[in-house]
C-alpha positions in Angstrom: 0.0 0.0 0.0 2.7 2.3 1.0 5.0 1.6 -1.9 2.0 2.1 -4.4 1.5 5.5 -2.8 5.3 6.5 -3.3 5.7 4.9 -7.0 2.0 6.7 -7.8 3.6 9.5 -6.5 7.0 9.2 -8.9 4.6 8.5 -11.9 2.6 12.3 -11.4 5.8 13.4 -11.3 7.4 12.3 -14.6 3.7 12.9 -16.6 4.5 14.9 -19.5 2.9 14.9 -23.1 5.7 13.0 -24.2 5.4 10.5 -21.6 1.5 10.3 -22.0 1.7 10.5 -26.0 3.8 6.9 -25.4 3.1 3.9 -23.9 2.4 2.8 -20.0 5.2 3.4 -18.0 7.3 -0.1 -16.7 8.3 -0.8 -13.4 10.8 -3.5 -13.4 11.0 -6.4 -10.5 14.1 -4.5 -9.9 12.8 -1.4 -9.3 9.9 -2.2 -7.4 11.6 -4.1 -4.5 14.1 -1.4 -4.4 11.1 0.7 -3.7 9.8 -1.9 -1.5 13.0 -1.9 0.9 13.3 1.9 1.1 9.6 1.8 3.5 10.2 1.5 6.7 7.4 -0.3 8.4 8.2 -1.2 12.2 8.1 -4.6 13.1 5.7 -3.4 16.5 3.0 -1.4 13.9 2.6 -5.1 11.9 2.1 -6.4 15.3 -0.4 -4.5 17.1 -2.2 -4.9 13.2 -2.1 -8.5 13.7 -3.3 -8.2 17.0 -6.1 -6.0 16.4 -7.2 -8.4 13.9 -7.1 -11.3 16.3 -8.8 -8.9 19.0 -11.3 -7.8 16.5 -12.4 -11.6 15.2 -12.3 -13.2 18.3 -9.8 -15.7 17.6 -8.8 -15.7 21.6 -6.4 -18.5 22.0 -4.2 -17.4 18.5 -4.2 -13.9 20.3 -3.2 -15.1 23.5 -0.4 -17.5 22.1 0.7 -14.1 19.5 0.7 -11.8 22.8 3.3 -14.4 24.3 5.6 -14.6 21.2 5.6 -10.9 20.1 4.9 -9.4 23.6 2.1 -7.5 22.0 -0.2 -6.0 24.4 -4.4 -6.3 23.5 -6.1 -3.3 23.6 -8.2 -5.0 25.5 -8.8 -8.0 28.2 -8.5 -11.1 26.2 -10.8 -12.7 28.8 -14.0 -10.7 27.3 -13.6 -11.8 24.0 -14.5 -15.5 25.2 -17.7 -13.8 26.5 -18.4 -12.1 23.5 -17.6 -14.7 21.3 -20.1 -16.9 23.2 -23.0 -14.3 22.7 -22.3 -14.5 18.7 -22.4 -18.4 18.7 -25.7 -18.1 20.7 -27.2 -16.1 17.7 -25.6 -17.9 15.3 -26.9 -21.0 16.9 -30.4 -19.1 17.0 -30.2 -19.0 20.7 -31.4 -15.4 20.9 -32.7 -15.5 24.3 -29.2 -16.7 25.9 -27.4 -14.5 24.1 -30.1 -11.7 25.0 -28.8 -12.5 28.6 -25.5 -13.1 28.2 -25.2 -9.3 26.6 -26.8 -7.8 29.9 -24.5 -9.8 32.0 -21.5 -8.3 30.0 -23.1 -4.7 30.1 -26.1 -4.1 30.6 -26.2 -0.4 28.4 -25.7 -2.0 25.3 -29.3 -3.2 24.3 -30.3 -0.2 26.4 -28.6 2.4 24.4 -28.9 0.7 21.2 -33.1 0.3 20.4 -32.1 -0.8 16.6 -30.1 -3.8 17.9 -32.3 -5.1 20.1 -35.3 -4.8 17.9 -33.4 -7.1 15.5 -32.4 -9.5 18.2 -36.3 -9.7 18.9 -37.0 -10.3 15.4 -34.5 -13.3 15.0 -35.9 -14.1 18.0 -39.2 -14.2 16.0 -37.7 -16.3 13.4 -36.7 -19.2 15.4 -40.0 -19.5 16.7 -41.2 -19.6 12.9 -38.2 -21.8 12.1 -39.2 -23.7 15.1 -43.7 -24.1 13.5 -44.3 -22.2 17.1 -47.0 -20.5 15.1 -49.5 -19.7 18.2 -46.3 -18.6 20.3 -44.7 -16.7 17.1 -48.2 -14.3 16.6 -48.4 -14.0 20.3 -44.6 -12.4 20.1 -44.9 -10.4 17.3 -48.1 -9.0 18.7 -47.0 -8.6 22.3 -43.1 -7.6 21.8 -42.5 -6.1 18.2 -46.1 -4.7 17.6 -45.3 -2.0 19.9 -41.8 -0.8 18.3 -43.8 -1.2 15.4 -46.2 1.5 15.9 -42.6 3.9 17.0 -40.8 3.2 13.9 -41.7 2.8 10.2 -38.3 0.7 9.5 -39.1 -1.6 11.9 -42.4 -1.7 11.0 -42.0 -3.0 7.6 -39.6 -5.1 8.8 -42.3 -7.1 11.1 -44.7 -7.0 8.1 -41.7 -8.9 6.3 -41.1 -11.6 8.7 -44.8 -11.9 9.6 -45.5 -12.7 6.1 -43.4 -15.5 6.2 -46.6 -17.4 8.8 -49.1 -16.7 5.3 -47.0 -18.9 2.8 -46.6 -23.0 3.5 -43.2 -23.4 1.6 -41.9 -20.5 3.7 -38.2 -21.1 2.3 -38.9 -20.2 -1.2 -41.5 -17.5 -0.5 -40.9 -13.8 -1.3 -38.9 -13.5 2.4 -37.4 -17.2 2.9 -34.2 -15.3 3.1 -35.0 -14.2 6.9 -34.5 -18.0 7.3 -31.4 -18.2 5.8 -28.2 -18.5 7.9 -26.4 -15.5 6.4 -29.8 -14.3 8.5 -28.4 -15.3 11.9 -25.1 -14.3 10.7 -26.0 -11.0 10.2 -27.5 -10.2 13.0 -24.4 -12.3 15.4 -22.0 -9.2 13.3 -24.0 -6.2 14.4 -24.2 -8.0 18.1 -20.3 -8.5 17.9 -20.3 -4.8 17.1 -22.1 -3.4 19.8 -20.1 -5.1 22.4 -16.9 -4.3 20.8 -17.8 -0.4 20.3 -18.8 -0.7 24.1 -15.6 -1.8 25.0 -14.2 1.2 23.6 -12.7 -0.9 20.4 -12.9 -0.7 16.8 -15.8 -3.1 15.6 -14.1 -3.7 12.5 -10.7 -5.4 11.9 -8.0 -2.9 10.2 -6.2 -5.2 7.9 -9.4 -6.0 5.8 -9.6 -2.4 5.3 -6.0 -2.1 4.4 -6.1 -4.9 1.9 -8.9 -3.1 0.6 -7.0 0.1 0.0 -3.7 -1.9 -1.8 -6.5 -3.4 -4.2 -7.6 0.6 -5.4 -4.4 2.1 -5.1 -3.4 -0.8 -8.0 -6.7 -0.1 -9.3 -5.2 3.9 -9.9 -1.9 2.5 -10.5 -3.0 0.5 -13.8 -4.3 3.3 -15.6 -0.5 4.8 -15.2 1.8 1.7 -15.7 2.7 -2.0 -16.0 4.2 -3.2 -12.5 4.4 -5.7 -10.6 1.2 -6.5 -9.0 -0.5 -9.0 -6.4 -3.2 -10.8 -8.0 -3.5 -13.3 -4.9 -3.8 -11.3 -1.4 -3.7 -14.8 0.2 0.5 -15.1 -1.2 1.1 -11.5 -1.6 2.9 -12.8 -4.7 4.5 -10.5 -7.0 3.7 -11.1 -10.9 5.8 -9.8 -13.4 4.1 -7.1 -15.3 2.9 -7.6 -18.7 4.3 -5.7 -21.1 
């Protein structure tokens, strides 16, 4: 990401209409990882990335053997990402109710200051009782719990009507909303519970290095329109392909 800035840089700097009459400029190999060694990048800034990325994903055992081998501190106490971690596999297991109570017993603002979160916790909630053919128990919810946010909110209103609908059709996996039943369902709403906790622990609720990776893919994006170079294809290797000429 760095060196793209720095060779993007170079390029601006030698346009001419000479230069841009002719072809593309080409970076050698050569050139680039001469480029590549003159950034400095401390070994403790790839660290604490790697570490927020652990932090961030809950991968708590990785993190705790990485904060042994590097001596890189978490931003925060390793021990609450077990407990967060546990909420998100209660959603994603469609336990809403557990994980409903395991959020208060970790901090009890969260649902409290956050109405949007907990409305969609009380409509997955809603889904696994559909899921579940709790029909009787499902109407009784909806009318009793979500009914009244309802009436408060036109967003959340719709979003009742939606999974409401899904009681009128009998193949309720291919009706108009089968998609409420879907996993990436769960999934969706385990994120947005993984990023209120970590937002209430005063920590990013996204991970850095996706957004990082992210950038090195545009800056190659801008970089193609001004020369061949050699790019990574694969962020998985981080290979370096020869440019095509």
């Amino acid at each position: 990401m760095f060196l793209s800035r720095i060779v993007l840089r170079d390029l601006d700097s030698i346009d001419s209409p000479v230069s841009m009459a002719s072809s593309k400029k080409v970076v050698t190999r050569d050139e680039w990882e001469r480029k590549l060694r003159d950034v400095k990048i401390r070994k403790e800034d790839m660290n604490r990335l790697v570490m927020n990325f652990l932090v961030t994903e809950g991968f708590v055992d990785v993190a705790e053997k990485f904060r042994i081998e590097s001596g890189t501190q978490p931003e925060i106490d390793l021990a609450t990402i077990t407990d967060r971690m546990e909420v998100k596999k209660a959603v994603q297991s469609g336990n809403v109710q557990e994980a409903i109570e395991k959020i208060n017993d970790l901090n009890p603002t969260i649902l409290d200051t956050n109405p949007q979160l907990y409305f969609h916790l009380q409509q997955q909630k809603l889904i696994e009782l559909i899921r579940a053919g709790k029909i009787s128990e499902a109407l009784e919810f909806a009318q009793e719990e979500l009914a009244p946010r309802g009436e408060e909110n036109q967003t959340f209103l719709e979003e009742i009507e939606k999974t409401v609908a899904l009681l009128v059709f009998e193949d309720i996996k291919n009706c108009p909303y089968g998609e409420l039943l879907d996993v990436s369902q769960r999934l969706k709403t385990a994120s947005e519970v993984n990023a209120a906790i970590l937002t209430s622990q005063s920590h990013e609720k996204d991970p850095k290095l996706p957004s990082l990776l992210k950038m090195l893919l545009w800056t190659q994006n801008q970089l193609d329109e001004k020369a061949a170079y050699p790019r990574i294809n694969d962020l998985t290797t981080a290979e370096l392909q020869d440019p095509s000429i």
